[in-house]
C-alpha positions in Angstrom: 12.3 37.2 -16.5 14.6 34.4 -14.6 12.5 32.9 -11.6 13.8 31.2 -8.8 12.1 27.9 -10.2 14.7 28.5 -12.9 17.6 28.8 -11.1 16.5 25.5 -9.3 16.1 23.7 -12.8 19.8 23.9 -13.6 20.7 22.4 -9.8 18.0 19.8 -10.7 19.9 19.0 -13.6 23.4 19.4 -12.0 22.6 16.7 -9.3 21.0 14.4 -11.2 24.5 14.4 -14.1 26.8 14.5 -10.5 24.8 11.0 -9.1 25.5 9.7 -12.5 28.7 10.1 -12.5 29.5 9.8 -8.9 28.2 5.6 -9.4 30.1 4.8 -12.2 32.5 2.1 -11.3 35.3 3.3 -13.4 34.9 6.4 -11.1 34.2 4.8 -7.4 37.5 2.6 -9.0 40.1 5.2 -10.0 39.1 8.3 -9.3 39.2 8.5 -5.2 39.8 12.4 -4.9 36.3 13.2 -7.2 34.6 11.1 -4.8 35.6 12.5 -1.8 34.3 16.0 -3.6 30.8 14.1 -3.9 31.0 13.2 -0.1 32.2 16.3 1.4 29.4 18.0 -0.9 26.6 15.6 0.7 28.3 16.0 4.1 28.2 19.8 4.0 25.0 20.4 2.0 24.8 23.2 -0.6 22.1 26.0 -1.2 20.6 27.5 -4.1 21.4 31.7 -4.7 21.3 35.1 -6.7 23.0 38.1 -5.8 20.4 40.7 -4.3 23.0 43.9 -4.6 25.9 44.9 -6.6 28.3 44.1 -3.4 28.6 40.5 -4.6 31.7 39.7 -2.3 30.1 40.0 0.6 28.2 36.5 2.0 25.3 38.9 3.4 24.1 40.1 0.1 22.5 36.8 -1.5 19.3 35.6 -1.4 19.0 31.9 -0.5 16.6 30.1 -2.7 16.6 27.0 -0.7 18.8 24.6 0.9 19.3 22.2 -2.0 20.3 19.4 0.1 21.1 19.5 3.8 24.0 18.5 5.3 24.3 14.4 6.0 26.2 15.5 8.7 24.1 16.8 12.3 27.8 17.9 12.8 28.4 19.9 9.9 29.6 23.2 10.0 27.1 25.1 8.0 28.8 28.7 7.9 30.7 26.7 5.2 28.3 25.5 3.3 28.9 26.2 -0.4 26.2 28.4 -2.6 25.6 27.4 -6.0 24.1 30.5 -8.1 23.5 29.7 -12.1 24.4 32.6 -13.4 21.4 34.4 -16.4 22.2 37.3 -18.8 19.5 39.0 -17.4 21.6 38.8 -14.1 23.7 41.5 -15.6 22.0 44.2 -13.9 23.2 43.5 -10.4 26.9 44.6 -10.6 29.6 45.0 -13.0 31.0 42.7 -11.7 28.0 40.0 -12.9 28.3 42.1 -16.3 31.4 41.0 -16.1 31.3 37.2 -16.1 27.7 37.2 -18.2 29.9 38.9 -20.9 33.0 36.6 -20.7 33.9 33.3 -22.5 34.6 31.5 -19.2 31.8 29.0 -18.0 32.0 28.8 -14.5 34.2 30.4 -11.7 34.6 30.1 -7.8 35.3 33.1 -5.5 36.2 32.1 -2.2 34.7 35.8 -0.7 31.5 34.3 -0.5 31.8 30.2 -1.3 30.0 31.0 -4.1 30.3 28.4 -7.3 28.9 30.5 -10.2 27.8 28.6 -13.7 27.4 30.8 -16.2 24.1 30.1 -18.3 25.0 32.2 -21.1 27.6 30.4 -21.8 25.7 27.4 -21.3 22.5 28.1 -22.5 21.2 25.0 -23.2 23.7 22.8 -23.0 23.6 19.5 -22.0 23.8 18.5 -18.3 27.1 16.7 -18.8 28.9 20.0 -19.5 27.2 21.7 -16.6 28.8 19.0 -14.2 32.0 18.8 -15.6 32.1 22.7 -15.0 31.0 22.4 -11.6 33.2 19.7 -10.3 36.4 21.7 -11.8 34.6 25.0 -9.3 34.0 22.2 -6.5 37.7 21.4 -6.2 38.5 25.0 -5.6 35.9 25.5 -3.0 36.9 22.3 -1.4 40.9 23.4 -1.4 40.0 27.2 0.2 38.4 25.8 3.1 40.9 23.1 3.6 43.4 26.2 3.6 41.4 28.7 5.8 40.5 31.0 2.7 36.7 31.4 3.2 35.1 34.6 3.4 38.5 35.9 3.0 40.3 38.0 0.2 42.6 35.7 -2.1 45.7 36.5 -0.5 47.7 33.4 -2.0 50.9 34.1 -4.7 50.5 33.7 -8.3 52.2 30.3 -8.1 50.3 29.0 -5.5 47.2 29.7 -7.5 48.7 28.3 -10.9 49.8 24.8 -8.8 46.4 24.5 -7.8 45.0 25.3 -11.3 47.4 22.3 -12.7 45.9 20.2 -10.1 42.6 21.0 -11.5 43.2 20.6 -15.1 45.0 17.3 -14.4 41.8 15.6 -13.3 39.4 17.1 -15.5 41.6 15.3 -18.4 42.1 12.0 -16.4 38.2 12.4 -15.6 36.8 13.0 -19.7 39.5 10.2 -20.5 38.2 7.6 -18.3 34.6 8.3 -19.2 34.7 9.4 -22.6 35.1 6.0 -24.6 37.2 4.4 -26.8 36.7 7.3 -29.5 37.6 9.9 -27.4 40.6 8.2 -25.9 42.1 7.0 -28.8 41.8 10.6 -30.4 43.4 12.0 -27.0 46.2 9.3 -27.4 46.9 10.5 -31.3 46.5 14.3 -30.5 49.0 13.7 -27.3 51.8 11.8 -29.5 51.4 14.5 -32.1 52.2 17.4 -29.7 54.6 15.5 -28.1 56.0 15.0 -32.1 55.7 18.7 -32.3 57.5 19.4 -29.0 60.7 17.4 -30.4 60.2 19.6 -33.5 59.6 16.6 -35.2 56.9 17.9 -37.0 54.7 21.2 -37.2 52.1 22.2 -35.0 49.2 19.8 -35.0 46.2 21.0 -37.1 43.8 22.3 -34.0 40.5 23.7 -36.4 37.9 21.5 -35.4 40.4 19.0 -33.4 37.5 19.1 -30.0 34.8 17.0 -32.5 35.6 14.1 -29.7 34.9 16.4 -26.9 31.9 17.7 -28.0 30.6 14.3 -29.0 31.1 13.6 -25.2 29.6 16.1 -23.6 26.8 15.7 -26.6 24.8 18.4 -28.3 26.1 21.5 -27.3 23.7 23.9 -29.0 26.4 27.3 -29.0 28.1 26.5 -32.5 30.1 30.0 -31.7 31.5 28.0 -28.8 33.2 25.2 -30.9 36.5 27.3 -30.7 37.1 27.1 -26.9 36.1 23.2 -26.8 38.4 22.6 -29.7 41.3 24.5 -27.6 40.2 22.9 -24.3 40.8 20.0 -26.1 43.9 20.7 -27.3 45.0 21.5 -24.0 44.0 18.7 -22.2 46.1 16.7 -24.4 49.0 18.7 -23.8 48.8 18.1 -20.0 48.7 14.5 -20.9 51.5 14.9 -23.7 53.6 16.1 -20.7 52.8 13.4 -18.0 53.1 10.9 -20.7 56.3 11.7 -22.8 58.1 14.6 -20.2 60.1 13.1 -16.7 58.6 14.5 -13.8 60.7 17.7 -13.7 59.8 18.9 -17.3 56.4 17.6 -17.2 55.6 19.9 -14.2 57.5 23.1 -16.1 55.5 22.3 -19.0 52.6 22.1 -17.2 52.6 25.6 -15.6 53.7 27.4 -18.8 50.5 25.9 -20.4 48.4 27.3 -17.1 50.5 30.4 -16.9 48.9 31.0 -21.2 45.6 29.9 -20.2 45.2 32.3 -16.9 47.2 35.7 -18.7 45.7 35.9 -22.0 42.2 33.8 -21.2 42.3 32.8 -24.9 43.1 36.2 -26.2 43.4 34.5 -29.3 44.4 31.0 -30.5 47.7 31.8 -31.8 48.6 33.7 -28.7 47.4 30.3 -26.5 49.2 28.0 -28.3 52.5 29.9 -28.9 53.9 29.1 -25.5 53.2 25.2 -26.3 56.0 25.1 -28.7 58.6 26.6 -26.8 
């Protein structure tokens, strides 16, 4: 049985990988737009939740743990405030909707119906804190952007290609982010992987070999202990050097095509299969 002490392990763990990475200079140096997530997220505050029904949309039917953190700010507008709900396979039973994501490959999600970020510990399981933040900071940029645009408590209501512009945007900084804190290793295998696709985008050469090509992501994030999740770290890998293939090798005006065909395969098939992902990178 998941307690609430459980639930409030994982945000233990959460904070204390966000503060680590939040005072890293290379971070407070070139990476102004994560910390403003940090200080809006401090600012605001952020609570602690599980679904108590199967209506999961609806802001009402959550049970609030505890106020993580409380807003900095006397000022701050709490209706806002973000929820944070880690996300157990025993949490299936509330809704199909929570079967739903349990049962998926994707880690984490945001749905702006109730500001909720959800991790999702199955997924997880017992990964290393590093993953869990880098998930969460992706989910924090979304909540961040739907309040900025009025979307809270609201149904999405946006057009495909405003959501995939904003998806680009996310996936840009989660590359520039590993690559500025993932070490020489990991930067020089980015660098070889990028100039290969590029290679292969010239049809210069075939398709770069991709089976086991995320060995320098996962030695970043460290021991991830799913071995049946090697496959989506090797292809979120392999995208995360195509983004940078394109900013690096493309002009603006084919990089950002480029760009939304990748996130247009990534958001329609949800890595249906590798073959399908990667057939669009070629073309």
């Amino acid at each position: 049985m998941i307690t609430e002490g459980d639930r409030l392990d994982v945000a233990d763990k959460l904070l204390d990988e966000l503060c680590k990475i939040a005072n890293n200079p290379k971070i407070n140096k070139h990476f102004p737009k994560i910390i403003e997530r940090f200080m809006l997220l401090e600012k605001e505050g952020m609570s602690v939740t599980y679904p108590s029904c199967e209506n999961t949309e609806n802001k009402d039917n959550w049970v609030l743990i505890e106020d993580y953190f409380k807003a900095v700010d006397n000022n701050a507008d709490k209706s806002s405030q973000i929820m944070f709900y880690p996300m157990f396979p025993e949490d299936a039973q509330y809704s199909q909707l929570a079967n739903y994501y349990v049962q998926r490959v994707s880690c984490s999600a945001y749905g702006c119906e109730s500001n909720t970020i959800t991790i999702n510990m199955s997924c997880l399981k017992e990964e290393t804190p590093r993953f869990l933040a880098h998930n969460f900071i992706h989910e924090l940029g979304h909540a961040q952007i739907a309040k900025k645009e009025g979307r809270l408590f609201k149904k999405a209501s946006r057009s495909q290609n405003e959501r995939f512009q904003e998806e680009i945007n996310m996936w840009t900084i989660d590359y520039k982010l590993i690559l500025a804190l993932g070490g020489k290793n990991y930067r020089n295998a980015s660098k070889k992987m990028a100039f290969e696709i590029n290679q292969w985008w010239r049809r210069e050469r075939e398709c770069p070999g991709h089976g086991g090509m995320g060995i320098a992501l996962k030695h970043y994030f460290g021991n991830l202990q799913d071995r049946d999740f090697d496959n989506e770290i090797d292809i979120t890998f392999f995208i995360y050097c195509c983004l940078m293939a394109a900013d690096y090798y493309l002009d603006r005006e084919k990089s950002k095509e480029k760009k939304l065909q990748i996130i247009q395969e990534i958001h329609t098939r949800q890595y249906d299969t590798e073959k399908n992902l990667m057939s669009i990178f070629s073309e």
